[in-house]
Wavefront OBJ file of the C-alpha trace (Angstrom):
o trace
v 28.677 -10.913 11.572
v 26.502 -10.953 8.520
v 24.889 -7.738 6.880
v 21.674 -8.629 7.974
v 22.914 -9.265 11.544
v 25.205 -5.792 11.315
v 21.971 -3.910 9.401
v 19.454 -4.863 13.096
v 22.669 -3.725 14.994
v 23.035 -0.280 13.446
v 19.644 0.463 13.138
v 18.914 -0.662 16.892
v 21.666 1.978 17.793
v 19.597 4.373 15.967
v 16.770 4.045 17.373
v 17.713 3.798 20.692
v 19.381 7.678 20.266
v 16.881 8.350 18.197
v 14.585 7.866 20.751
v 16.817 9.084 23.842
v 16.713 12.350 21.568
v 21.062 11.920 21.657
v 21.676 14.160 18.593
v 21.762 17.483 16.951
v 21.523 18.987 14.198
v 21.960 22.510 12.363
v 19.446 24.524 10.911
v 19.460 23.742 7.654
v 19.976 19.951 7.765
v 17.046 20.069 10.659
v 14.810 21.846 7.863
v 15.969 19.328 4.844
v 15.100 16.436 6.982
v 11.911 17.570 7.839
v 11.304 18.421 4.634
v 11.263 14.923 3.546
v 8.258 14.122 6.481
v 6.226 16.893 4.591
v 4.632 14.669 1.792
v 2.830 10.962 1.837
v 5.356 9.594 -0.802
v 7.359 7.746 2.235
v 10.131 6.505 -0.350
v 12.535 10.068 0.013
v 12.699 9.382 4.061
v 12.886 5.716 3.236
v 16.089 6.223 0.890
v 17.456 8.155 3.041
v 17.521 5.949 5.864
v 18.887 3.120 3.511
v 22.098 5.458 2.543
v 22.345 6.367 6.026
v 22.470 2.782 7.101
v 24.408 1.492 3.874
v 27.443 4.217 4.719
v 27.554 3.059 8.272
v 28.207 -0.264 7.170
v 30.551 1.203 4.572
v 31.976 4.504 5.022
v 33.371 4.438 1.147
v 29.829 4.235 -0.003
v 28.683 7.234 -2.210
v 25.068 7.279 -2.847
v 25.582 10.316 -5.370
v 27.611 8.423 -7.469
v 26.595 4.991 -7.132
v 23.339 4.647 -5.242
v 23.085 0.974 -6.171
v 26.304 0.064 -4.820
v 24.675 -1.098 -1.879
v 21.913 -3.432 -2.756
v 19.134 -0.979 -1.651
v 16.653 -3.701 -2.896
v 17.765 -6.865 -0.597
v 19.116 -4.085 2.508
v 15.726 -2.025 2.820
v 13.277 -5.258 2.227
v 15.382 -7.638 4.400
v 16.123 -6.636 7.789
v 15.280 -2.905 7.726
v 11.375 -3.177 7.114
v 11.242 -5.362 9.905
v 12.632 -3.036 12.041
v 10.294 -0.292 11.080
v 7.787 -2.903 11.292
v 8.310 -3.942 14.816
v 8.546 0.299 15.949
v 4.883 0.867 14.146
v 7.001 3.101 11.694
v 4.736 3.849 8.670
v 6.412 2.852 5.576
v 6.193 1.150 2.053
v 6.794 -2.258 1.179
v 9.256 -0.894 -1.949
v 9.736 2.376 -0.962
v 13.442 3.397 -1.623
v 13.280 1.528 -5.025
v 9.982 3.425 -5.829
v 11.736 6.682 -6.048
v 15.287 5.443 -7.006
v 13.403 4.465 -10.046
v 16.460 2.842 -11.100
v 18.471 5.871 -11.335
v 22.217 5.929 -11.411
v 22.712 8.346 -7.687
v 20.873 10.454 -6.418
v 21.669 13.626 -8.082
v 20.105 16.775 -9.636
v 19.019 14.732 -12.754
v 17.524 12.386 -10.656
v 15.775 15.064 -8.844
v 14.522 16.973 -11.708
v 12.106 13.313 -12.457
v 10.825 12.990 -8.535
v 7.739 14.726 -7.546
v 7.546 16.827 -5.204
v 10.667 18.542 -6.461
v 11.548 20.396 -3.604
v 11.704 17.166 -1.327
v 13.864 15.358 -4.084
v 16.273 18.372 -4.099
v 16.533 18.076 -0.593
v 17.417 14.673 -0.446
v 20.193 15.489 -2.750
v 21.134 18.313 -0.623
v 21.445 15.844 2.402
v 23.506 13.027 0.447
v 25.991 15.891 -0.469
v 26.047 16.759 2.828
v 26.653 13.114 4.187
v 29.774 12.409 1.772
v 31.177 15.337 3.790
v 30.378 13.951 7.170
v 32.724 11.499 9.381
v 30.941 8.163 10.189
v 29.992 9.759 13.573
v 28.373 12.225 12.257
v 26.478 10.547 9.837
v 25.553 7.951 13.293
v 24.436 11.475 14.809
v 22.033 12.670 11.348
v 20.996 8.988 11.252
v 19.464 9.456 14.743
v 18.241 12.562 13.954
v 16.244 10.607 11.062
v 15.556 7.666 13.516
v 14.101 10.136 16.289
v 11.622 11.533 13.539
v 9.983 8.328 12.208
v 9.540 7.152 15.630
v 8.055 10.398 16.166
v 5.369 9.438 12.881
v 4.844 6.192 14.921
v 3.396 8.168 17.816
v 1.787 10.428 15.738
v 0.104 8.053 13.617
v -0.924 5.776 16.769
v -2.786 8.636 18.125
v -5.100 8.545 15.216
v -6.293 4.954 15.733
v -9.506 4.280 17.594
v -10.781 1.552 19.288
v -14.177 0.716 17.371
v -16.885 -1.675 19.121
v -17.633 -4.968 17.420
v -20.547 -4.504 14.962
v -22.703 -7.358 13.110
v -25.516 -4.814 11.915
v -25.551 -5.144 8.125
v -27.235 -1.998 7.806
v -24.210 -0.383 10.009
v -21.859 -2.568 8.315
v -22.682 -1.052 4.740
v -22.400 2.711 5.879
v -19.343 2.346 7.671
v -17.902 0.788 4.177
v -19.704 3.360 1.526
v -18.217 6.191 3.490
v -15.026 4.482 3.971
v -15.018 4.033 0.102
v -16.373 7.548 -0.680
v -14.534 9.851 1.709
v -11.305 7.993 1.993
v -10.941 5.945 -1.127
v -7.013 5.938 -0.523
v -6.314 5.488 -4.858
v -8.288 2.835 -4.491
v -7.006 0.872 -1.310
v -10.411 1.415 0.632
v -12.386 -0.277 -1.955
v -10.240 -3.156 -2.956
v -9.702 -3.964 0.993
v -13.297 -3.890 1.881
v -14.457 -6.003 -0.903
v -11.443 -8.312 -0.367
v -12.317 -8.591 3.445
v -16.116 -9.332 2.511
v -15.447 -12.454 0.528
v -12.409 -13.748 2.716
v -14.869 -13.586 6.018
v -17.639 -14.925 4.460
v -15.313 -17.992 2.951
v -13.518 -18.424 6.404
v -16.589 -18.430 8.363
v -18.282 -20.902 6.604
v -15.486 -23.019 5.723
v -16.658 -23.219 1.534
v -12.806 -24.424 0.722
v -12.541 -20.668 -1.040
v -9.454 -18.872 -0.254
v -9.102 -15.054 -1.550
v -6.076 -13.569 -3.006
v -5.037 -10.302 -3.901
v -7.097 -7.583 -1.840
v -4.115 -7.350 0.932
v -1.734 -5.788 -2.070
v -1.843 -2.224 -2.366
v -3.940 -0.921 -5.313
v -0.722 0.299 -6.834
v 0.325 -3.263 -7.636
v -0.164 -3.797 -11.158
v -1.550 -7.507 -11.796
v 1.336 -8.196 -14.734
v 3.918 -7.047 -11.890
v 2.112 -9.753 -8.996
v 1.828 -12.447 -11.739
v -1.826 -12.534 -10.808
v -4.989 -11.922 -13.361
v -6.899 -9.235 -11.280
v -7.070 -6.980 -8.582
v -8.538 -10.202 -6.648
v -9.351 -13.240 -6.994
v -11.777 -16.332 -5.633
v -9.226 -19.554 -5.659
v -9.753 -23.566 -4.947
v -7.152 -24.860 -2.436
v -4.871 -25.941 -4.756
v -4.344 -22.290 -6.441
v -7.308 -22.817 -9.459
v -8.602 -19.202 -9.790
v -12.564 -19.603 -9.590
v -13.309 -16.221 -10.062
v -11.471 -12.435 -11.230
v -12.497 -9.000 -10.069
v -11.384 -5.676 -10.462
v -12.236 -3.419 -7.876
v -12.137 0.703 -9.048
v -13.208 3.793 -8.048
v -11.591 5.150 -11.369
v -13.234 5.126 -15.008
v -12.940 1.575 -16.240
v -12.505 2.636 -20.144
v -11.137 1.158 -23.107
v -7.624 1.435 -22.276
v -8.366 -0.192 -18.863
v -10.469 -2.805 -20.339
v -7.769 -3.666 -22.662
v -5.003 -4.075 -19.624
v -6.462 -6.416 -18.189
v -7.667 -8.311 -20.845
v -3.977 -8.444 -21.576
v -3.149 -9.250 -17.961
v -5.209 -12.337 -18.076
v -4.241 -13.357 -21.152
v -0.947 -13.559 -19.913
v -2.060 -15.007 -16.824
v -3.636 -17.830 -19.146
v -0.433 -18.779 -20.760
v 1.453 -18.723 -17.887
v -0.493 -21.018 -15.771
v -2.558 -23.044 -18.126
v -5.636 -21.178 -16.665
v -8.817 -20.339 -19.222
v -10.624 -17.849 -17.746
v -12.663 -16.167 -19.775
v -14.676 -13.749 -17.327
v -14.095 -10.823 -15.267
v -16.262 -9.422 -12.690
v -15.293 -5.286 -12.537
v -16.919 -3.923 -8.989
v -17.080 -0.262 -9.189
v -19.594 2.770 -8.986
v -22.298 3.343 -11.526
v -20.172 6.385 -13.463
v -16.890 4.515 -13.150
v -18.083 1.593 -15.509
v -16.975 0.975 -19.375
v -19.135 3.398 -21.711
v -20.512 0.215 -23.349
v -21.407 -1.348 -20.134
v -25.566 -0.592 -20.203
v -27.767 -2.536 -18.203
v -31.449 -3.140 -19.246
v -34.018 -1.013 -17.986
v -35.615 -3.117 -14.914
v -32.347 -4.790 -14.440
v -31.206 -4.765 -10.629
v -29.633 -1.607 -9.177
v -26.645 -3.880 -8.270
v -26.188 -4.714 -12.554
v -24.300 -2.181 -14.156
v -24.352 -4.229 -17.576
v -21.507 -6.480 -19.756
v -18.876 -5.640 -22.063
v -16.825 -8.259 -24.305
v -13.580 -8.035 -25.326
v -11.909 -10.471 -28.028
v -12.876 -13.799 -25.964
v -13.353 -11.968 -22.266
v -16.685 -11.000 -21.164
v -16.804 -8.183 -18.445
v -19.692 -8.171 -15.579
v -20.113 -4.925 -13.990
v -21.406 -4.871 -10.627
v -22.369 -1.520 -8.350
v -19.831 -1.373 -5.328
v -22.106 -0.026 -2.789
v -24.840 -2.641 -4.001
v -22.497 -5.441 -4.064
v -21.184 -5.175 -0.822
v -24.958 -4.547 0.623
v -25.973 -8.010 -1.128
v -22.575 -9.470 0.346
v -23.166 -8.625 4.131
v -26.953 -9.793 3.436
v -25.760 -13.406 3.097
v -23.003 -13.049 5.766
v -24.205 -14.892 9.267
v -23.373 -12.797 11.936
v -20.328 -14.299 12.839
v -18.501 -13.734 9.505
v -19.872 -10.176 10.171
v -18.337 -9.880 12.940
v -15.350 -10.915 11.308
v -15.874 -8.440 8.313
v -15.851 -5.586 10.912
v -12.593 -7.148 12.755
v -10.796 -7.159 10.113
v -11.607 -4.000 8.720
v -10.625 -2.164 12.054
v -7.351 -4.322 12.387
v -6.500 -3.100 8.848
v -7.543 0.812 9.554
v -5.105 0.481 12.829
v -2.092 -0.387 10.484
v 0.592 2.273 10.518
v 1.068 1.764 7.015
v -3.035 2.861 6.272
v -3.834 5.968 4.835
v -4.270 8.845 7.354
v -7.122 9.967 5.797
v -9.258 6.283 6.126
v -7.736 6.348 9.763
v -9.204 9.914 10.360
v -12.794 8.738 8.468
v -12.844 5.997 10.508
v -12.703 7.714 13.792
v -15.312 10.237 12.650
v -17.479 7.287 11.890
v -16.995 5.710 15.271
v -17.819 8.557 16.876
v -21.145 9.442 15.138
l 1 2 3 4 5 6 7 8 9 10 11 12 13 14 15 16 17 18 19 20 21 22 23 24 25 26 27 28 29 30 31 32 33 34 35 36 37 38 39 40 41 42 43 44 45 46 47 48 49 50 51 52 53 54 55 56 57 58 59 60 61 62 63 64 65 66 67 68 69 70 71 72 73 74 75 76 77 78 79 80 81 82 83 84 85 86 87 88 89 90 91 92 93 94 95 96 97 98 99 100 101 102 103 104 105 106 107 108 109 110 111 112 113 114 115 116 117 118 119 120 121 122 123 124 125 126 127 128 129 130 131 132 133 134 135 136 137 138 139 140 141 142 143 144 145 146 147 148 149 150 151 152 153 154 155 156 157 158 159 160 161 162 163 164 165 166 167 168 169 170 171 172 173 174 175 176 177 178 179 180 181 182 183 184 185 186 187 188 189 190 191 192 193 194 195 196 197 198 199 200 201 202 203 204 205 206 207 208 209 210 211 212 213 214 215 216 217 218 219 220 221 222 223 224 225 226 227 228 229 230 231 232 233 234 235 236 237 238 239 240 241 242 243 244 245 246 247 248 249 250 251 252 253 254 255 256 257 258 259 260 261 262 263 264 265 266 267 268 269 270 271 272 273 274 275 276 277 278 279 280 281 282 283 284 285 286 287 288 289 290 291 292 293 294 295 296 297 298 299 300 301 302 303 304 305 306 307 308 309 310 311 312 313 314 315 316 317 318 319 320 321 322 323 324 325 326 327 328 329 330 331 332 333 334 335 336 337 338 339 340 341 342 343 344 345 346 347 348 349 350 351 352 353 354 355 356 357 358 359 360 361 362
């Protein structure tokens, strides 16, 4: 039986106590693994489950020694996000590796560099206790585990609503300013929504246009993805057309002179020569230098250039208000699919899932 085969097996026992509530647990290892539910940075209950899983496959496995003994990186992004795909389990594409940050075990030292503290500590605190346990009990704590993300599954499924399908541009554009303004999600809510404008408009009226980039998570740095923005308008063939940064942070000097970088690199690497960037953000989030002329269009913010990059700053909410006024109502229609398809993910922010049902039931 392969690992990956052995990994579905395990975790399918799991699940199926997990869910059959087959397990117990003391006090203080109930309160430690709750703990780790108790903050948004999935990656403590995510580690957890991959030492729980990587010690049932081998018992001699010691996290708090040798946490990479086990391939977290192939075990957790193979097989295991599947699973937790499949159950509607909320979780992070690179979650265990997030907070292993490379680190040796997970120990005190390692602890004393993860924030929240408290929640790292306790991880440690259940590692220790799981190099004490016999492979039965660890099956029995892994259930315990198991039983509580399916619990976040229900949970989180509960806040999803069904929305109506919606063409109006003028309903369109409020549902996505107050998307972008009351649950910006670091940035997620923005870069989706223009993403999802472009790619419906392009689909719907077949231009040949493909876009790339928006269905990352904002936290993906552009050197990391090998790409030269936040998104990007691409030929068939992978030709990048057009860049765009997409912020509801201040895009300074230092930010400027990432992704000038970025695309620089970008340039070398794939014999590309762009030479423009189009930065969609709010009016007080553009670069300092970026002033537009007085009777220029709300939707111009103004230009900024950098070495041999010119920067275009465009208003968000007036960008995506121009965008949906040359959408047909079709690709609106799409726009608004997609959007509620992406708001009913299990991995999307509570808080957009919460905005979203207070704006559908307005």
């Amino acid at each position: 039986m392969t690992r990956d085969e052995q990994v579905v097996k395990t975790m399918g026992r799991l699940f199926g106590r997990g869910e059959a509530k087959s397990y117990a647990l003391d006090a203080s290892t109930r309160r430690q693994l709750e703990s780790l539910f108790g903050t948004m940075v999935f990656g403590f209950r995510e580690i957890m489950l991959v030492v729980v899983v990587a010690r049932l496959l081998d018992e001699s496995y010691d996290p708090h020694a040798a946490l990479y003994d086990c391939n977290p990186r192939s075990l957790y992004e193979g097989r295991m996000v599947e699973e937790l795909r499949k159950r509607g389990i909320p979780h992070r594409k690179s979650g265990p590796l997030n907070i292993a940050k490379a680190a040796q075990g997970l120990n005190a030292q390692w602890a004393a560099q993860r924030r929240p503290k408290h929640v790292a500590d306790d991880v440690v605190r259940l590692v220790k206790k799981l190099k004490r346990m016999s492979q039965a009990e660890v099956e029995n704590f892994g259930a315990a585990l198991a039983g509580r993300l399916l619990q976040e599954a229900t949970r989180i499924a509960k806040l999803t609503v069904e929305a109506l399908p919606e063409s109006g541009p003028k309903h369109l554009y409020d549902l996505s300013w107050k998307l972008i303004d009351n649950a910006p999600d670091a940035g997620n809510t923005p870069q989706r929504i223009v993403g999802l404008l472009m790619q419906s408009y392009h689909e719907e009226l077949q231009t040949g246009i493909k876009v790339e980039g928006h269905l990352d998570r904002a936290s993906v740095t552009s050197t990391t993805s090998k790409k030269p923005g936040d998104i990007t308008e691409e030929q068939l063939d992978g030709t990048v057309l057009v860049v765009y940064e997409v912020t509801v942070k201040r895009f300074g000097q230092g930010r400027l002179i990432d992704s000038y970088d970025t695309v620089k690199a970008y340039n070398e690497l794939s014999g590309s020569n762009i030479k423009e960037v189009i930065v969609i953000c709010r009016g007080q989030d553009a670069h300092e230098d970026a002033e537009a002329d007085e009777g220029d269009a709300g939707i111009y913010l103004g230009t900024v250039t950098y070495e041999d990059m010119t920067y275009h700053f465009l208003e968000v909410y007036e960008w995506a208000m121009a965008q949906l006024g040359r959408m047909p109502v079709d690709a609106r229609l799409a726009f608004h699919a997609k959007l509620s398809a992406y708001v009913a993910e299990p991995n999307t922010s509570e808080a957009v899932k919460r905005e979203w049902a207070a704006l559908n039931d307005e």
